[in-house]
C-alpha distance (Angstrom), angle and dihedral (degrees) to the residues before:
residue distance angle dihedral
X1 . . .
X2 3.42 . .
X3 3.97 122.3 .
X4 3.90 120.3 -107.1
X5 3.85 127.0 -146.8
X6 3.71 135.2 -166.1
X7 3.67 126.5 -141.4
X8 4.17 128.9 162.9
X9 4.08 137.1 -144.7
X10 3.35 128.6 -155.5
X11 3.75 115.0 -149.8
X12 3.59 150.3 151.6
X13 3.62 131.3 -112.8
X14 3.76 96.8 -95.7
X15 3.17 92.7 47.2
X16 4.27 96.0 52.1
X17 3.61 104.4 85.5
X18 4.00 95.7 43.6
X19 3.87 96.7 49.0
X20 4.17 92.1 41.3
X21 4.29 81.2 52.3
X22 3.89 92.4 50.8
X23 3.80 89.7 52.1
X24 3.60 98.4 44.9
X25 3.87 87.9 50.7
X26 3.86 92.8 41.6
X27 3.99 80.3 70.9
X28 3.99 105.2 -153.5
X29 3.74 86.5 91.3
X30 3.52 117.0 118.3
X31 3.89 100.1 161.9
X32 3.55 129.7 28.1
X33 4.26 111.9 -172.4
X34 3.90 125.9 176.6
X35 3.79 125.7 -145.9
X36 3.65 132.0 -172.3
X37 3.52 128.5 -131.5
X38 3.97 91.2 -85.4
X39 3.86 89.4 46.4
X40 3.63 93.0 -113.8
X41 4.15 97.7 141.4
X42 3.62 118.8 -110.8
X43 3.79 107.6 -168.5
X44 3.62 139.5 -21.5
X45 3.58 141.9 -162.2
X46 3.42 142.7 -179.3
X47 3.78 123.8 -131.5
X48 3.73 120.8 -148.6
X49 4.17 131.9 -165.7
X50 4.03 110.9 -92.3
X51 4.31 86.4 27.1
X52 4.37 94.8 156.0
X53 3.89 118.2 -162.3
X54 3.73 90.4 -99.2
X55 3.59 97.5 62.4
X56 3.68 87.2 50.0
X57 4.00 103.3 43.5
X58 4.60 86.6 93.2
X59 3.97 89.8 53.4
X60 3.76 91.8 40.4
X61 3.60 92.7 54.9
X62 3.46 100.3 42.8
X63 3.89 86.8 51.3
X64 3.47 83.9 52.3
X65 4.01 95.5 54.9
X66 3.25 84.3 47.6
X67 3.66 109.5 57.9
X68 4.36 84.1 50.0
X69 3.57 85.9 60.5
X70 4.33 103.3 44.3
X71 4.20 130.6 57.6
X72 3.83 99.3 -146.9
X73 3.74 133.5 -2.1
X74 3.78 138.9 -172.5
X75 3.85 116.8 -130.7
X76 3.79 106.7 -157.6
X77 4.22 105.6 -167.9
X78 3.44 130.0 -166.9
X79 3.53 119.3 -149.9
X80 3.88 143.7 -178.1
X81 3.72 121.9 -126.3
């Protein structure tokens, strides 16, 4: 099995939708989770092997609604080594 590691982002709004889109392309991903400024989580999704664009268009624009609504978020990602 392979090993898991966590790592976190802090990032604005704006800045939401284009950093969750590097990490889903990135592809070592296997959980992406969102975090508001007082940690309380947001949303979360899991990210699978073989995921295509079109399977992700619903999360990406609800990440997207998202980020116009919040200041500054944490991204915590869990990845595979």
């Amino acid at each position: 099995m392979a090993k898991t590691f966590k790592e976190s982002f802090t990032v604005s709004g704006e800045q939401l939708l284009k950093k969750i889109k590097e990490l889903i392309a990135e592809g070592n991903v296997r959980k992406i989770t969102i975090h508001d400024k007082a940690g309380k989580e947001i949303m979360s999704f899991p990210l699978t092997i073989g995921v295509v664009g079109a399977v992700l268009a619903p999360v990406l624009a609800a990440v997207g609604a998202i980020a116009a609504l919040i200041g500054e978020c944490t991204i915590s990602v869990e990845r595979e080594q």
